[in-house]
N, C-alpha and C positions, 0 to 999 in steps of 0.2 A: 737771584732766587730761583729766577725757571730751571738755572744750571746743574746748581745742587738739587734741587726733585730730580733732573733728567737721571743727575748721576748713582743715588738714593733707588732710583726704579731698574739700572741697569745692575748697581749691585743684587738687585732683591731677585730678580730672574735669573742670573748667574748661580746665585747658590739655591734654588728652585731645582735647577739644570743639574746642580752637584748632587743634590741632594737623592733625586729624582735618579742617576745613573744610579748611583753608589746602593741603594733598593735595589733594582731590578738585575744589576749583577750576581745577588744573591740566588738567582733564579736561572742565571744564564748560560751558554755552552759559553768556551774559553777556547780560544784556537789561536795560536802563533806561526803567523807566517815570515819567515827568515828570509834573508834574502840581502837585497838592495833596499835601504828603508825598513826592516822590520817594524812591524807593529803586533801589536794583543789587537782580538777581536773578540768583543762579548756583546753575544747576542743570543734570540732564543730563536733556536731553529737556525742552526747553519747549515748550507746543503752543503757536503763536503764532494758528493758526486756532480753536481753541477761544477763547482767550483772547478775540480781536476779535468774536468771537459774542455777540448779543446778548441770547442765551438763556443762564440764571442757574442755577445748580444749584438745589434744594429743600431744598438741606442749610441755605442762607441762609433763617435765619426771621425774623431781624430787623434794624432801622436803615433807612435810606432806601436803596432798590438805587441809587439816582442814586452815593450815596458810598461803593456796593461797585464794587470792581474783582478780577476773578477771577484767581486764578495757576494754570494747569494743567500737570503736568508728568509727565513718563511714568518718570522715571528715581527710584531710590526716596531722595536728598537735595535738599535745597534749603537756600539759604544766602542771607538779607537783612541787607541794610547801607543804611544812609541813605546819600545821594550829593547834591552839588552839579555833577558832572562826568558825562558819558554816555558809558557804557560797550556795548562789543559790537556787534556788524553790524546792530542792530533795535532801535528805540528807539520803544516806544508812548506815544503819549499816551491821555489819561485821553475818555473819549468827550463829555463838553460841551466838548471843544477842538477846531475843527480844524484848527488850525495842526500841520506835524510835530514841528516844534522851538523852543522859544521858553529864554532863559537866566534870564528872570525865572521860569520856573515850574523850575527846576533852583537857582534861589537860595532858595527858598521858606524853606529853616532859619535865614536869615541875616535874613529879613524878620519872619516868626513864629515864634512862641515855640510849640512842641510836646513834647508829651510821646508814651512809647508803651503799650500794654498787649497783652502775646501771651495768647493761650490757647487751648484748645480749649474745644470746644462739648459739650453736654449728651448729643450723639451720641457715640458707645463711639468712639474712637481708637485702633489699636493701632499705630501707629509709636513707635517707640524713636528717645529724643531727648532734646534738653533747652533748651528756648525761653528765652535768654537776654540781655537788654541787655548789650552784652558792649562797654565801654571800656578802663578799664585794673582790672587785677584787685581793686584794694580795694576800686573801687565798683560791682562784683560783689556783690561779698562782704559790703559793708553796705549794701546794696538791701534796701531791706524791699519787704513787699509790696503797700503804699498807699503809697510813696515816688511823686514825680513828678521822672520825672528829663528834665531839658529836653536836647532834642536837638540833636545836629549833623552837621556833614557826617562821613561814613566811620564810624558809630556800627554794629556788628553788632547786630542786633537777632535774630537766634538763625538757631543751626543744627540741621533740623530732619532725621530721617531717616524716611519715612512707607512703611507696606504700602498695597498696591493700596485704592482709594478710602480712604484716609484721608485728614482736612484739618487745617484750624484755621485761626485768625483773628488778623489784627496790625491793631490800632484808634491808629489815630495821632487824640490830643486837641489842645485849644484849651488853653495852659499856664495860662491866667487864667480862662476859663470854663467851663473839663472838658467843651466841648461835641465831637462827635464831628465831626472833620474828612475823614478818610478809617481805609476799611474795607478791608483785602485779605484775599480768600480763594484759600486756597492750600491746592492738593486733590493728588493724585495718580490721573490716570486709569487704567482699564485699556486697555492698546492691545494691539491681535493686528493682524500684517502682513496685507493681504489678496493677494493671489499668483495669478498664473495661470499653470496649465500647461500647456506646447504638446509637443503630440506632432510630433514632426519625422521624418516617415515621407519616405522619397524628396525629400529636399530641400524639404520643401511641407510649411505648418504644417499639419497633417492636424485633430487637435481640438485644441480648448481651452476648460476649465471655470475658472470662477473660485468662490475659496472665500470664503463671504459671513459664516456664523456655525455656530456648533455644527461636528458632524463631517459631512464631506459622501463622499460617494463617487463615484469615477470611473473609470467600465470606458474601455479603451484596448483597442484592437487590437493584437494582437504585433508585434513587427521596430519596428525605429527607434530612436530617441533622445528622451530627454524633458529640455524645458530648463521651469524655473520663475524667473517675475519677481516682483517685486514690479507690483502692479496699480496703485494709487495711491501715489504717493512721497510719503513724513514729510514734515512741515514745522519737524521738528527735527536738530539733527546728531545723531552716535552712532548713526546708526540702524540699526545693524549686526544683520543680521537670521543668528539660528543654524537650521540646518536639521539635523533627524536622520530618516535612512531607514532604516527598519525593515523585514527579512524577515520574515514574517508566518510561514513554510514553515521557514526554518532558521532566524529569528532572530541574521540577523546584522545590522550596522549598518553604515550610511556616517554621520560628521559633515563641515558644512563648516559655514565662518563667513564670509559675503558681505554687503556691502550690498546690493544687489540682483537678483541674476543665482546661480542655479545648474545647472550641468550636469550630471544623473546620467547615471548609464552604462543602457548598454540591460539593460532588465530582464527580465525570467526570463518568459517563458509561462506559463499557467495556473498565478499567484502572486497572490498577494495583500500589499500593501505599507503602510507606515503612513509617512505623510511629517508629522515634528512640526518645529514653526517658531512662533518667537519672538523679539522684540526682545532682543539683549542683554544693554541692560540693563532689561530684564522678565522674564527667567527663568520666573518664575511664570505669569505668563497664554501659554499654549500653542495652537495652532491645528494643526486636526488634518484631513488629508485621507487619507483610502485609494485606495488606487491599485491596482485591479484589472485584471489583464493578463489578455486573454481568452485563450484556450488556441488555439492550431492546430488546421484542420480534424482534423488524425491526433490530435490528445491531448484531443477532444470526446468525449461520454459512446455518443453514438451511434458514435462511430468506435472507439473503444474496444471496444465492443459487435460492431459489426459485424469488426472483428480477431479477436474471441475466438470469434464464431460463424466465420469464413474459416478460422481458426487449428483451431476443432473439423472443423470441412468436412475438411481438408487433411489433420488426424491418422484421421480414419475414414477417408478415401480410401488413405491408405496402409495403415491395417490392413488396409481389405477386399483393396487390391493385395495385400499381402505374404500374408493368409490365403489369395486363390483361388489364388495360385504355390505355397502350402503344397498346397493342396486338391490340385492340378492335381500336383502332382509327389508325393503320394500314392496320387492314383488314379492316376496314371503304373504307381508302382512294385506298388498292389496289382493293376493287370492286367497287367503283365511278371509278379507270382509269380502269377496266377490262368492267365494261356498257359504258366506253369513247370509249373504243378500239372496243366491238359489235356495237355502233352507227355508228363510224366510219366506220367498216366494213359492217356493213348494206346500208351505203351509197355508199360505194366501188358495191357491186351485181348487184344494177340498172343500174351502169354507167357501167359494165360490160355485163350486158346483154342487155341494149342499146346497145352498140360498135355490140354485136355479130349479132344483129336482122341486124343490116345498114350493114354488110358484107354479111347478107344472102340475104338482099334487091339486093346490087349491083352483085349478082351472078344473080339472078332472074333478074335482068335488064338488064342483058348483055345475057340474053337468055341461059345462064349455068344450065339447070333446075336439072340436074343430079350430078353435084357439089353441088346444094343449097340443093339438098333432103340431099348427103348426111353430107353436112353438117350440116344442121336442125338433122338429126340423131346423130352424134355427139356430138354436141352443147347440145344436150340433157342430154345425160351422164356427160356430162362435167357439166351443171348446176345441176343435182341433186347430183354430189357430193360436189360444191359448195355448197348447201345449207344442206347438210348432214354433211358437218365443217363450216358451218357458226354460230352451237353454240359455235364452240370452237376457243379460241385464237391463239392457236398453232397445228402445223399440223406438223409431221413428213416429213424429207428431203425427202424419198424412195415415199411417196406420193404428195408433192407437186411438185416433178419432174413431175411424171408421169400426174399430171393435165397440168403441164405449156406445158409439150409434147404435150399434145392431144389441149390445145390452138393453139401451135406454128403449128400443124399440121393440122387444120382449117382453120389460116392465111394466108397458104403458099398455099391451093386452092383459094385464092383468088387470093394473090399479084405475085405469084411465085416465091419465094426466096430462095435462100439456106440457111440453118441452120447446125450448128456444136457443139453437146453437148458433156461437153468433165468432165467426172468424174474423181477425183481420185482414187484408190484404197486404199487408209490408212484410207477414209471417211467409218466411219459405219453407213450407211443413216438412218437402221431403228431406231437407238439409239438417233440421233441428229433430234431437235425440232427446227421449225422458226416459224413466225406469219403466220397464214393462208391468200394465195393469198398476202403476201407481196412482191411477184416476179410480180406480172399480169401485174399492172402499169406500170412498167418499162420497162417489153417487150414491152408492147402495143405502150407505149413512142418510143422504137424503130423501132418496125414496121414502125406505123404511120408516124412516123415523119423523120425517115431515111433512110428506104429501100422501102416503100410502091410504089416510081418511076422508082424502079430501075430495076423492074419485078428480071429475072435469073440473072443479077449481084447484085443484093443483096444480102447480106453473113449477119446473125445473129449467133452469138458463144456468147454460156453461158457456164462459167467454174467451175466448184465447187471444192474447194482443200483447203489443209491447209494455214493457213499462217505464216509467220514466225514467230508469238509469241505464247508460248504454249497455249492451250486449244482456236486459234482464227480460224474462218471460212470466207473464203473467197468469193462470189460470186461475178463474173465476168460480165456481158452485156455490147457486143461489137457488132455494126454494123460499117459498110463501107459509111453510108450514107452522107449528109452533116449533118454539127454541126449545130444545133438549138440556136434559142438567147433566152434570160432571160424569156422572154414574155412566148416563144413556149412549153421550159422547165418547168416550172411550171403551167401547166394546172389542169385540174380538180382532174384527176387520181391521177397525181405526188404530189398535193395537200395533196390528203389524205393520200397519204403513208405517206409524211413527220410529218406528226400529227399524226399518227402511231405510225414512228417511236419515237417521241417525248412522247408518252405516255406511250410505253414501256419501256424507257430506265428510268421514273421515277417509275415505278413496278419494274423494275430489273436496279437498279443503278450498282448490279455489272458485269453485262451482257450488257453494253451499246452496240448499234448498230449505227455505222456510214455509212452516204452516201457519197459518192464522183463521181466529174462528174471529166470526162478527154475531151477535145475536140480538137480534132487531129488523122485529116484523118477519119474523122468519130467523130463518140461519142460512148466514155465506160466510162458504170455505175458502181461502184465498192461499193458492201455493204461487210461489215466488222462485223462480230460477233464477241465480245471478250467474250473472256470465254464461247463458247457456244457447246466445243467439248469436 
């Protein structure tokens, strides 16, 4: 039973092998070499210039090289048949011949009596195959392996299918003296296309590199068109060369499949590209060039470079513009409120030295002549340093005291009141700044309007001290007098402070200054400096 399967499995591969050549013939070069032993050679990709060479592989170690003849083929089958008839566009003879064609060395099997013997060599083989005297299937099949089986014309002597350099050997014998007649070696080479490529800039082949071995690389300038040839043309058919272009940046692909000739499209600026190319049918052996596209003056490192420093230039140039139109239209607006704040205080001076003339008047009316001189002496001092800070908006605490004193102490010969000025000690008065004569009003407000009746029980206390929140100032006016209504309160004086204070506090938003009135048991004024210690 096991027999018949053996035998069943051996016929089914046998005609697999028939079947299988008898295909791919349809496809193949056809070459007849005459000689001693002729034979058909169908294969794809016969090298016919290797072959004529008369340099021998080293893979031959043994027999006379006179009675080897080489078979090179690039495609990975090949298919031997004995012949009397010459097949195919190329018919070599054997190199002790030089005739091209002669019909007695194509009758050779009808003359002598030969037998064959295939095999491979002692070197590691890795083609998948099956080397077989192939007539009609029984004698196949009871072939031993010391059988001499005499040959004839159209006998397959096997079909073989090889990876890149693999070989083997068909020894055609002397049928009566087993002596060795002819030797063929039949190898598969490796072939890589060799290819140049032209940069077709302006009409004009601009460069061109050709690719020799291993990977080569090739910088291009931008703009144009790149066409690749084949550099040396096969001297077999089939030679259908596949190309794949690779993005290197997105990874994407072109394929084409040409014999000789392809046109890529213009490729990408500072890119990097992988062009792979190979025979058909060679799959396996790959040829590899990079194809580097130099970048444009604008997309170089230095240009780049020089963009982002023009780019920074151009961003600072417009802050410092848009900052000094900021500047400029601030200092605009703080000296429109700083000519607000002199207007105002210009108007404040008259109403002040109004006030002081009608209290020198009413000393003078009441027959006080020695009060009014010296108060007119006073009042004098007092006005020219008034007008000697009347350019400026701000006056020192240690001086604005010392005015509002020499005030309070002019008032008090008229109305006779007690006053109570009551400093702190953690104030450092000459350090700390307030708006010039922005106390006058206020006192004046309480003279006038609180104690001015009360002669000696009138009490005026100004207090000056910190306040509870860091960096605030406090100022205090407190009299005993009665409390004043809406009307009395905002008079001319108390007018202008308030519009003072409103125009300073937009010059220094973060130094605002608050007023507060208290009214109880009198009236106290309470101004608030924040942040002004």
């Amino acid at each position: 039973m096991k027999r018949i399967s053996s035998i069943i499995l051996k016929r089914w591969i046998v005609f697999l092998l028939i079947v299988n050549a008898s295909f791919n013939r349809g496809l193949a070069q056809h070459v007849t070499i005459f000689g001693k032993a002729p034979i058909r050679v169908d294969a794809q990709g016969i090298l016919i210039k290797q072959m004529n060479s008369s340099a021998f592989s080293d893979d031959i170690r043994n027999g006379a090289k006179q009675k080897v003849i080489p078979i090179y083929i690039a495609g990975n089958w090949v298919a031997i048949q004995t012949t009397n008839m010459p097949f195919g566009t190329i018919n070599i003879s054997e190199p002790s011949h030089k005739e091209k064609y002669n019909f007695l060395l194509l009758d050779h099997y009808q003359i002598h009596k030969l037998y064959e013997r295939s095999y491979y060599t002692t070197t590691p083989v890795h083609g998948q195959g099956f080397i077989l005297q192939i007539d009609t299937l029984n004698k196949v099949l009871k072939q031993g392996k010391n059988s001499k089986y005499l040959l004839k014309e159209g006998i397959d002597i096997g079909y073989v299918s090889l990876k890149v350099n693999d070989f083997f050997f068909i020894d055609f014998y002397d049928y009566n003296t087993d002596t060795l007649v002819r030797r063929y070696y039949i190898k598969r080479l490796k072939v890589i296309p060799k290819i140049e490529v032209y940069h077709q800039l302006k009409e004009q082949l601009y460069e061109s590199q050709v690719q020799t071995s291993g990977t080569q690389k090739i910088v291009f300038s931008p703009g144009g068109k790149f066409v690749t040839t084949i550099k040396t043309k096969s001297d077999f058919r089939d030679s259908a060369v596949k190309y794949l272009l690779i993005n290197l940046k997105t990874r994407d692909t072109l394929q084409q499949i040409g014999p000789t000739f392809l046109k890529l499209p213009e490729l990408a600026s500072n890119t990097d590209y992988e062009l792979q190319f190979n025979y058909v049918i060679q799959p396996e052996s790959i040829g590899i060039i990079c194809l580097s596209v130099k970048p444009y003056w604008y997309q170089s490192v230095i240009s780049y470079f020089i963009a982002i420093i023009t780019f920074t230039l151009l961003i600072i140039i417009a802050i410092v513009v848009v900052l000094k139109k900021k500047i400029k239209a601030v200092k605009e607006k703080q000296t429109e409120t700083e000519q607000s704040l002199r207007r105002l205080q210009a108007q404040l001076n008259p109403h002040f030295t109004f006030n002081a003339l009608s209290s020198i008047q009413g000393l003078i009316n009441t027959n006080q002549i020695d009060d009014a001189n010296y108060y007119l002496h006073e009042f004098s001092a007092l006005l020219r340093q008034t007008l000697n800070r009347s350019q400026y908006i701000f006056n020192t605490l240690d001086k604005e005291i010392e005015m509002m004193n020499t005030y309070i102490g002019l008032e008090q010969l008229r109305f006779n009141f007690l006053s109570d000025i009551q400093i702190s000690n953690t104030l450092t008065l000459p350090d700390i700044e307030i708006p010039t004569l922005i106390l006058q009003p206020l006192i004046e407000n309480a003279i006038k309007h609180g104690i001015s009746f009360l002669e000696d029980k009138g009490q005026l206390q100004i207090f000056y001290k910190e306040g509870q929140q860091p960096g605030e100032l406090i100022i205090m006016i407190k009299d005993n007098g009665k409390s004043f209504d809406d009307d009395t309160a905002y008079g001319y004086g108390l007018k202008l402070t308030l519009e003072r204070i409103a125009a300073i506090n937009k010059l220094k938003k973060e130094k605002a200054i608050t007023l507060e009135f208290h009214k109880h048991a009198g009236t106290a004024i309470t101004l608030i400096f924040n942040n002004w210690i």
